[in-house]
DRENSE-692001 format. One line per field, with one value per residue (C-alpha): x, y, z; residue in one letter. Coordinates in pm, 1 decimal. Example, Ala and Ser with C-alpha at 12.3 -4.5 7.8 and 13.67 -1.06 7.14 Angstrom:
east <- 1230.0	1367.0
north <- -450.0	-106.0
up <- 780.0	714.0
resn <- A	S
END
This chain:
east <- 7999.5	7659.4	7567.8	7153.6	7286.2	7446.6	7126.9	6908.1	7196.5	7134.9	6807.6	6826.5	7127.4	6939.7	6623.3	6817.7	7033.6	6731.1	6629.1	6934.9	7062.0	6734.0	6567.4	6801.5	7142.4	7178.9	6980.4	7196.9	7515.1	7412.5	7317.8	7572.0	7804.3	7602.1	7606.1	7946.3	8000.6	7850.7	7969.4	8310.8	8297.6	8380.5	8685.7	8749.8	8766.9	8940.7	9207.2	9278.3	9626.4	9731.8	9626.1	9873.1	10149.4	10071.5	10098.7	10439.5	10588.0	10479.0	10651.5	10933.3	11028.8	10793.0	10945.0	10679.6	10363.9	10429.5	10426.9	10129.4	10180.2	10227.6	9898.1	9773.0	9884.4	9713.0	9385.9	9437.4	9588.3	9255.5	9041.6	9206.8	9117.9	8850.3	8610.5	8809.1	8813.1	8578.4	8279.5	8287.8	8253.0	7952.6	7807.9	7825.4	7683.0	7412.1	7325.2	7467.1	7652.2	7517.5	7547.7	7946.2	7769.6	7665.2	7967.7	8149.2	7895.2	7943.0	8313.8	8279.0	8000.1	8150.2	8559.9	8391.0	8246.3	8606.5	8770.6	8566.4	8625.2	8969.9	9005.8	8802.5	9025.3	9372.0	9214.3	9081.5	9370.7	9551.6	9946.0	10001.8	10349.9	10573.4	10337.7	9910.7	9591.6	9242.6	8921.2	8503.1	8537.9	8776.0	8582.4	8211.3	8340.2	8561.0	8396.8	8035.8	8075.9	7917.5	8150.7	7841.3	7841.8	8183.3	8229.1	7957.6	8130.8	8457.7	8260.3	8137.3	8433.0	8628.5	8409.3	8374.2	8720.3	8919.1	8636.5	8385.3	8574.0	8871.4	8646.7	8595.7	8907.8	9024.5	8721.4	8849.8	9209.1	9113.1	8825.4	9117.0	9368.2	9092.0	9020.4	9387.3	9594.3	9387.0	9486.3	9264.2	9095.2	9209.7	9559.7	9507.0	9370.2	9642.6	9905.0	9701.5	9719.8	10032.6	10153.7	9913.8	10031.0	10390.8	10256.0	10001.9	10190.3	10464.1	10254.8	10146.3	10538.7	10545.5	10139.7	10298.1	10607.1	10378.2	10139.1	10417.9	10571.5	10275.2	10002.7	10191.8	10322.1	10018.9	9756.5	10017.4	10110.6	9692.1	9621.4	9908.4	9772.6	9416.3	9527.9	9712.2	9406.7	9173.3	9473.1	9393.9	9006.5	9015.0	8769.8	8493.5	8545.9	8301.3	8022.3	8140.3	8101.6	7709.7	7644.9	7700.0	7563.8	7329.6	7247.6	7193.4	6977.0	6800.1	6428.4	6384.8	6588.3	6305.5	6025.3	6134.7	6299.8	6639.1	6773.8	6709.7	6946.7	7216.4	7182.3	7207.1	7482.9	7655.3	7643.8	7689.4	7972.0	8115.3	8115.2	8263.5	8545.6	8639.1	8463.4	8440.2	8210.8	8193.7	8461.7	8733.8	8990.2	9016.2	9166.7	9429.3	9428.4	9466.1	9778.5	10012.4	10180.3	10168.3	10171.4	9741.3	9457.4	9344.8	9643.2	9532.5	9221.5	9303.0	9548.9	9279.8	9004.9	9285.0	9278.2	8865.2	8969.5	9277.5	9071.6	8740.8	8780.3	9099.7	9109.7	8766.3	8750.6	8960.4	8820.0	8459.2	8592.4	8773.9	8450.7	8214.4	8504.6	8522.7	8148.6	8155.9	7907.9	7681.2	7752.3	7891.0	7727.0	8079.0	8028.5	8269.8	8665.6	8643.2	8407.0	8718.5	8960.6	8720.7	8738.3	9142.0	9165.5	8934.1	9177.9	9544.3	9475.1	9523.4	9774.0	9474.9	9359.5	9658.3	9802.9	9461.0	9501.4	9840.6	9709.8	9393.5	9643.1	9883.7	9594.0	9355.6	9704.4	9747.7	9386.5	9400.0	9632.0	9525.8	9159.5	9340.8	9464.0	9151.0	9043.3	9375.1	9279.8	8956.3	9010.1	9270.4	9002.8	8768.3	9058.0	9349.4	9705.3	9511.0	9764.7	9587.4	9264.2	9432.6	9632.7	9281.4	9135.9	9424.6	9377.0	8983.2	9112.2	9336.9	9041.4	8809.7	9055.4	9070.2	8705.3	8622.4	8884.9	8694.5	8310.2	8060.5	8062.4	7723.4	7714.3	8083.7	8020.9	7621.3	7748.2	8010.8	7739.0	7531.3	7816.9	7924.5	7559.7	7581.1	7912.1	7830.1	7525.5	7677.9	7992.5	7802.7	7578.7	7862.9	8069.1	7762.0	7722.5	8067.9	8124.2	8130.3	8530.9	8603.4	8533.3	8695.4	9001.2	8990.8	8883.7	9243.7	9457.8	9372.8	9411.2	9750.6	9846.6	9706.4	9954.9	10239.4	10286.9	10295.5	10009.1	10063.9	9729.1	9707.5	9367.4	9243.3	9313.3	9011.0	8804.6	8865.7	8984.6	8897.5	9009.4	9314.3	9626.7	9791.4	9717.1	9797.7
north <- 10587.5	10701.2	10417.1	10482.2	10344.9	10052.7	9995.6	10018.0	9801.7	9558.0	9516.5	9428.6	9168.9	9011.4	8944.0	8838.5	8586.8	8402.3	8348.5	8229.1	8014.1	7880.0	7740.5	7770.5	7793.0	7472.8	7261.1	7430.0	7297.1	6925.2	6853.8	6983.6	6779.6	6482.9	6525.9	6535.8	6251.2	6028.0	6207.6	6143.6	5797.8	5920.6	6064.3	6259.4	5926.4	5687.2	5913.7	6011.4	5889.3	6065.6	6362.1	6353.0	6225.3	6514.4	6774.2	6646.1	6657.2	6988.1	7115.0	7260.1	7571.7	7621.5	7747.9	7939.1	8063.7	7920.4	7541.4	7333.6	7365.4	7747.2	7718.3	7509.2	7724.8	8046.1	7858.2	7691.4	8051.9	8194.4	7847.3	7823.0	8147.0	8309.9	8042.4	7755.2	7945.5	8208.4	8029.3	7718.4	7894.3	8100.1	7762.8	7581.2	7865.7	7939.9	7568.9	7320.3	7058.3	6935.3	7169.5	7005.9	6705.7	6898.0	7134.9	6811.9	6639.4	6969.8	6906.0	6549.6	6632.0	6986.8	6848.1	6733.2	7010.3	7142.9	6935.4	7014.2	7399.6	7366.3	7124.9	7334.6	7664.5	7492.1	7401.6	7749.3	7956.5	8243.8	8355.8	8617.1	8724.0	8498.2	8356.3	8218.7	8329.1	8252.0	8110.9	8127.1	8431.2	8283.3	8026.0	8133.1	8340.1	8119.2	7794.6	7929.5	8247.9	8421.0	8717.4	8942.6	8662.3	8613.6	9014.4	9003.0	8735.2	8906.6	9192.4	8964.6	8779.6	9117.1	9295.2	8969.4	8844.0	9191.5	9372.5	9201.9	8870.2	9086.9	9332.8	8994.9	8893.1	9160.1	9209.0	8816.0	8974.0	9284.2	9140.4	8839.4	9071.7	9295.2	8995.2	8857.2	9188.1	9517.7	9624.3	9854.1	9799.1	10095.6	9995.1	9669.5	9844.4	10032.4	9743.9	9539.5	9815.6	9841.0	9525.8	9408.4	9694.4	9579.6	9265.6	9294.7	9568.9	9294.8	9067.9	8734.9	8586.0	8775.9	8656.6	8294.9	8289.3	8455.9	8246.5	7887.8	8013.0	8086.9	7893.2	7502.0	7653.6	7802.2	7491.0	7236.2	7398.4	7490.0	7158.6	7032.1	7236.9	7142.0	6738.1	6768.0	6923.7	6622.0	6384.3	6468.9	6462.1	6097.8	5967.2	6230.4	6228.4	5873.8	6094.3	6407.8	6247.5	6051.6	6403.1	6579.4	6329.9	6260.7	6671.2	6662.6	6342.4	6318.0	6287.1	6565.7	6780.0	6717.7	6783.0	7121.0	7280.2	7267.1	7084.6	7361.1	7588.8	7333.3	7271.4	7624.4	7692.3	7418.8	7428.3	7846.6	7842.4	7538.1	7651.6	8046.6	7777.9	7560.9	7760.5	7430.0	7493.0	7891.5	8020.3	8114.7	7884.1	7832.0	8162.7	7986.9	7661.6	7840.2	8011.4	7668.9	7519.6	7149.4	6875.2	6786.4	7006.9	6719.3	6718.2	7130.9	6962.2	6678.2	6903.1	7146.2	6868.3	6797.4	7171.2	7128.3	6824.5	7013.7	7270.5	7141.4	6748.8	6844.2	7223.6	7304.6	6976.5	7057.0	7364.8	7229.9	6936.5	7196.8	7407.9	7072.6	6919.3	7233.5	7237.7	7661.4	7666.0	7568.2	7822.5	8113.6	8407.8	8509.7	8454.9	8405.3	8387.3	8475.9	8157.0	7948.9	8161.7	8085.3	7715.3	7701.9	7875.5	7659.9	7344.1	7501.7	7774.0	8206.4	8103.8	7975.6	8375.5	8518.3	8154.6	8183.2	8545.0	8448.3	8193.5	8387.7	8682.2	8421.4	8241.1	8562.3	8716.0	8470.1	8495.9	8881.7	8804.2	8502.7	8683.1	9011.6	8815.5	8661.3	8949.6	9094.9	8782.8	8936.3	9317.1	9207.5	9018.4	9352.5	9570.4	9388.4	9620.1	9865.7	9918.0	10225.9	10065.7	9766.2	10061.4	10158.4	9799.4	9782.9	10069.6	10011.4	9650.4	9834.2	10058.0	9792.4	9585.9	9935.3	9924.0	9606.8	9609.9	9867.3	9747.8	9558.7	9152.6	9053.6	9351.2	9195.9	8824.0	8857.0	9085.2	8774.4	8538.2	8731.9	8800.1	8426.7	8321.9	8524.8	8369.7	8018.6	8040.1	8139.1	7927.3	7645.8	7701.0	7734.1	7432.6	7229.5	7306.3	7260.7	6944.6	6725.5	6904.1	6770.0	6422.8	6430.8	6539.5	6305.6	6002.7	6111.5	6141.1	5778.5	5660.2	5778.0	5692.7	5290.0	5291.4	5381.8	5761.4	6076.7	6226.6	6494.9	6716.5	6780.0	6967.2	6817.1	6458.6	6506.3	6712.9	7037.1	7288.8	7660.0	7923.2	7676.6	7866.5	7712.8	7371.8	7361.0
up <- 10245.5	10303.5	10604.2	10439.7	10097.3	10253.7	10430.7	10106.9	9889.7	10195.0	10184.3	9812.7	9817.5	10090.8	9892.2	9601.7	9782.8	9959.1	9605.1	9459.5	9704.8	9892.3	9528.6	9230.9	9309.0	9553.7	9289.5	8960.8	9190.7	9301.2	8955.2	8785.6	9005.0	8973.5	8555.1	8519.2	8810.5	8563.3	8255.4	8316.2	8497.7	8819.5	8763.9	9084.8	9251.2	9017.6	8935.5	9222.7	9248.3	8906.0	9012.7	9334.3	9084.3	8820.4	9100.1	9197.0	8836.0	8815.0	9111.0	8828.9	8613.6	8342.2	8000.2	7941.4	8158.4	8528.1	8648.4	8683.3	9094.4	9055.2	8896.0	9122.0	9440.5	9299.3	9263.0	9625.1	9716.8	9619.0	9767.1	10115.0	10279.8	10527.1	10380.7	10564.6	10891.8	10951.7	10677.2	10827.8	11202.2	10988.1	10837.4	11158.9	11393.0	11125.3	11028.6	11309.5	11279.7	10952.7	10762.0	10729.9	10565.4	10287.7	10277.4	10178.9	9966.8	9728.4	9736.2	9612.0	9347.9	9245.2	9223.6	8905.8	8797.1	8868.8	8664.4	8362.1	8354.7	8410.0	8143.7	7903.6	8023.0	7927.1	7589.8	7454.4	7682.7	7497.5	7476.3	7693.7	7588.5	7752.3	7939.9	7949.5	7996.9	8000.7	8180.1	8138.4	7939.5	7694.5	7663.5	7642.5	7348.4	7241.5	7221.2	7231.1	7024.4	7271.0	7331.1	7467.0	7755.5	7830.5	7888.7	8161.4	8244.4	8287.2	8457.4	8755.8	8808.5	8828.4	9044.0	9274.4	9335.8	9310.2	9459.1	9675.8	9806.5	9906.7	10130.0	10276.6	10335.3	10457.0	10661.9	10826.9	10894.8	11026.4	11297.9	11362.9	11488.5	11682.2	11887.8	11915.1	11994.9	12044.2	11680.7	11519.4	11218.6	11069.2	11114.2	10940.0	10647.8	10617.2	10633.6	10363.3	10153.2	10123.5	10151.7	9870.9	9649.4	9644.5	9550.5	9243.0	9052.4	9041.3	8804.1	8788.5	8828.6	9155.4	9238.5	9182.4	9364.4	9665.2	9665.2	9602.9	9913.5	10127.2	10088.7	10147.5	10447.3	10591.2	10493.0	10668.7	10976.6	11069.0	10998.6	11189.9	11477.7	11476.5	11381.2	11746.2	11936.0	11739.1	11848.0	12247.0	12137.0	11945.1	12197.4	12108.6	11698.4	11612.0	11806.2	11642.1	11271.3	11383.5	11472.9	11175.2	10960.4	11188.0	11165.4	10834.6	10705.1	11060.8	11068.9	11372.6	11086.8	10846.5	11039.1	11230.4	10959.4	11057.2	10710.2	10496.3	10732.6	10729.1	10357.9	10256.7	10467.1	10369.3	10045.8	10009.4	10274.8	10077.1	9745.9	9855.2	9992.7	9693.2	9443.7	9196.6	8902.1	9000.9	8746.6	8909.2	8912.2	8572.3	8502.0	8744.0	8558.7	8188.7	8326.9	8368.5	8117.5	8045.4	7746.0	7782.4	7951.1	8125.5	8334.6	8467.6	8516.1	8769.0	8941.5	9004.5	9120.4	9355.9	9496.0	9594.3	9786.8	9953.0	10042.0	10153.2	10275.3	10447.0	10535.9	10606.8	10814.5	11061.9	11163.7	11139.2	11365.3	11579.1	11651.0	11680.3	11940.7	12170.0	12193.0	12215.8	11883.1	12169.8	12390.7	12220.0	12091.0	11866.4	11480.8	11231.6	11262.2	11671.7	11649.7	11541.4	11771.8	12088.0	11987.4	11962.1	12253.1	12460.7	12359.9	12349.9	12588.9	12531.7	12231.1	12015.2	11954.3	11825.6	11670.1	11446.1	11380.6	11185.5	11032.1	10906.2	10820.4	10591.6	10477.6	10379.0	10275.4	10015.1	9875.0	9830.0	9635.4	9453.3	9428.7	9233.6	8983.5	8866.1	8814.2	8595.4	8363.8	8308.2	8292.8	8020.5	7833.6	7859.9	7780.5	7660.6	7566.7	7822.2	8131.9	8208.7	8272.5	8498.7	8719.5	8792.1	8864.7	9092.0	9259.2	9289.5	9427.3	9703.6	9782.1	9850.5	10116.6	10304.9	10298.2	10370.3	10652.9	10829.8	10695.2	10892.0	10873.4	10751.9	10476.1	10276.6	10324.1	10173.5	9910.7	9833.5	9854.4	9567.5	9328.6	9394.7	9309.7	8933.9	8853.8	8910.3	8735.3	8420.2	8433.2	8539.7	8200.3	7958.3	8110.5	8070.8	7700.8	7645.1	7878.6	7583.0	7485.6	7817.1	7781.6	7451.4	7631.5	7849.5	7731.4	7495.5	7755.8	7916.8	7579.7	7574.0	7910.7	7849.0	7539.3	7791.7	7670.3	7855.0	7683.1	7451.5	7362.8	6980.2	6949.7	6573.1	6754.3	6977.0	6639.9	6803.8	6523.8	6673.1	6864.5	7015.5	6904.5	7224.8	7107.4	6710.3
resn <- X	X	X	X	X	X	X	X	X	X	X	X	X	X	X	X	X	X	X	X	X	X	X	X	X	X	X	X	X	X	X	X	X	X	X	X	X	X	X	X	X	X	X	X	X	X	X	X	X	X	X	X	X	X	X	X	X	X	X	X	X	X	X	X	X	X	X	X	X	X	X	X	X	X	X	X	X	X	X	X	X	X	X	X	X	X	X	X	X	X	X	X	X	X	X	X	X	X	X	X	X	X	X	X	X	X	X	X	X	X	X	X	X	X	X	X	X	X	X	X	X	X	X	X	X	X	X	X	X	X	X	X	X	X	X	X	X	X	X	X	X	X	X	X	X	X	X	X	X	X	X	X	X	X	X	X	X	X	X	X	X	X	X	X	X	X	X	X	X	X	X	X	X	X	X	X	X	X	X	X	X	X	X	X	X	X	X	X	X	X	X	X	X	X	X	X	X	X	X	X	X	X	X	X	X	X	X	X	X	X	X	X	X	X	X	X	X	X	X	X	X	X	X	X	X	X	X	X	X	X	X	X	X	X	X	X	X	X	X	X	X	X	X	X	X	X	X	X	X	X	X	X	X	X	X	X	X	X	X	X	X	X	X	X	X	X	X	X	X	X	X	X	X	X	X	X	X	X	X	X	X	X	X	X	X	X	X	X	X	X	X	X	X	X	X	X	X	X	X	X	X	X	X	X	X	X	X	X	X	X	X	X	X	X	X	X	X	X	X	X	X	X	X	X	X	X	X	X	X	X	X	X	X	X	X	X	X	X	X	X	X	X	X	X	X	X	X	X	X	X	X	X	X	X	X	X	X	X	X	X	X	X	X	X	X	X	X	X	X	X	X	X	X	X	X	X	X	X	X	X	X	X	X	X	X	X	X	X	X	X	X	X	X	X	X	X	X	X	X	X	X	X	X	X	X	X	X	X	X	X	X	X	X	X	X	X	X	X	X	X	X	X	X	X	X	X	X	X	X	X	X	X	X	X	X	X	X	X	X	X	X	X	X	X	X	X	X	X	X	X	X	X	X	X	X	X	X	X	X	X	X	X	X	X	X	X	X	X
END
């Protein structure tokens, strides 16, 4: 590719994203999270304990479509990638140390925005043969009759998650292994395409039993890891957490500028991590089959905690702990490598490079299938036109093995930005389905029931063939 082009196509995502996210975007987010907070009575927090329950029953066969934890690995599959290692290291380096603050404040606020599109996606999801589908674009045209909408929709999401988060995944793996073994990028791209082929021209059974397999596995043993280093570093973690929070809501923050760094990154880095309210994982959540939306929609709220309060933690603690933020002009994952290597000695490089590889593994995957969903919506009975997504997918992992850093992640940070501001418009209008749902389901659950969704109950009577 012309390296002029990329220059020019630089220059404009750029200007675009310092719109979106320094005014609209960051505001859009907060109060969307705070308007279904109250909305829904705080039910990220007091249901907590269902939702862990709810994930464990659904650790079984479906009948039809996949399980409710096969769902809810392909959404954490697609959540707990480069964002939890190599965005945090961006966020911090970019940001400092409070920027963490707000990365977690938009995990608490947005796991609710999470649980309404999930909710929402379960309710108006489709048959897919002998299986599910559905998310935002079902919905906008389904629910708001707004099919012009949910194709631009289905568009973004397509070109973002196949396309542009990909090239930044594989842009994570490739720069991982660089640092860690002398591999060349080249050589990486190579290996992902290929082993990602094998993978998505299986179909979404295949995409599940990947990502069921990989991503427990990966999330527990990296946070095992980084839990021991914290373990030998207890003494320092009190002044660790003052300093973040400290970082954030300080008054030397206000008055030289610094909080609107930290914010931003926060916030951006934190939301390309557990994408709640941005559309995605509802095309996840539509996919699993279980007795009441609501229950999708807990089990998903759970995956934003997963993946941000525990996840993205550790390596933020990691990084803040070793101090080399401080000291180190390395961006990115070899930001996180340099600070496991400075605790656990010349394993930390590689040990993070297999980590990245499993973890960034699992989202290509997890990524390309949001992304089937939708090209199925635009062209559904069309295999020809889904070959060629999946080809254009494979294309853009070779690319963005091989591309420069800053060009992939602010072209993810742009596409991110048009997503969320349409999904985050549609859930809103439709929020009130959601509370419908489930102020049903507790109903049930008081009168001792496992709760069974039966759409006219809750005066919903359209476009829910799933649910009649």
């Amino acid at each position: 590719m012309d390296f002029g082009i990329i220059s020019a196509i630089s220059t404009i995502v750029n200007f675009l994203n310092n719109i979106f996210w320094s005014y609209l975007l960051i505001i859009i987010l907060i109060g969307a999270g705070i308007y279904f907070t109250l909305k829904n009575n705080f039910v990220q927090f007091r249901m907590m304990k269902e939702m862990v329950i709810l994930l464990k029953e659904g650790t079984g066969e479906a009948k039809h479509g996949i399980s409710s934890f096969q769902a809810f690995c392909i959404s954490t599959a697609s959540r707990v990638g480069t964002g939890n290692l190599a965005g945090v290291a961006l966020a911090v380096a970019a940001g400092g140390p409070g920027a963490v603050f707000w990365m977690w404040l938009i995990a608490l606020l947005g796991s609710a925005s999470a649980f309404v599109e999930s909710t929402i996606a379960q309710v108006y999801k489709e048959k897919n043969g002998t299986a599910f589908k559905g998310g935002p674009a079902y919905y906008i045209e389904k629910a708001l009759h707004c099919r012009w909408l949910g194709l631009v929709f289905a568009v973004l999401i397509s070109i973002t998650y196949g396309l542009v988060f990909n090239s930044v995944q594989a842009n994570t793996i490739s720069f991982a292994f660089e640092n860690a073994f002398g591999i060349g990028r080249t050589s990486v791209a190579i290996t992902l395409f290929i082993l990602t082929g094998l993978v998505i021209f299986g179909g979404i059974h295949r995409i599940a039993s990947i990502s069921e397999k990989i991503v427990p596995f990966m999330a527990v043993i990296y946070v095992l890891i980084v839990l021991a280093v914290l373990a030998i570093n207890i003494n320092k973690l009190p002044g660790i957490i003052v300093l973040i929070v400290k970082s954030a809501l300080g008054p030397e923050q206000f008055m030289g500028g610094a909080l609107g760094a930290a914010v931003m990154q926060g916030i951006k880095r934190g939301l390309f991590s557990n994408e709640a309210g941005m559309g995605s994982a509802p095309n996840a959540a539509a996919t699993a089959h279980v007795t009441h939306p609501v229950k999708q929609g807990l089990v998903q709220t759970l995956a934003v905690f997963t993946d941000t309060l525990v996840v993205c933690s550790a390596t933020a603690f990691l990084i803040l702990v070793s101090g080399t933020y401080k000291t180190s002009s390395a961006d990115g994952i070899a930001l996180t490598q340099e600070a496991l290597t400075s605790q656990i000695g010349s394993f930390g490089g590689p040990f993070v490079a297999i980590c990245i590889f499993l973890f960034a593994f699992s989202s290509l995957v997890g990524n390309y299938y949001y992304g089937e969903a939708n090209i199925q919506f635009l062209c559904p009975k069309n295999k020809f036109f889904l070959n060629i997504y999946r080809v254009a997918c494979l294309f853009m992992i070779s690319f963005g093995s091989v591309a420069e850093l800053t060009f992939v992640w602010n072209l993810a940070d742009l596409f991110m930005a048009l997503m969320a501001f349409i999904n985050i418009y549609a859930i809103t209008r439709l929020g009130g389905i959601a509370k419908r749902c489930l102020d049903d389901y507790i109903a049930q659950k008081k009168a001792g029931k496992d709760p069974v969704f039966k759409a006219k109950e809750v005066g919903i009577t359209e476009n829910v063939e799933c649910w009649d």
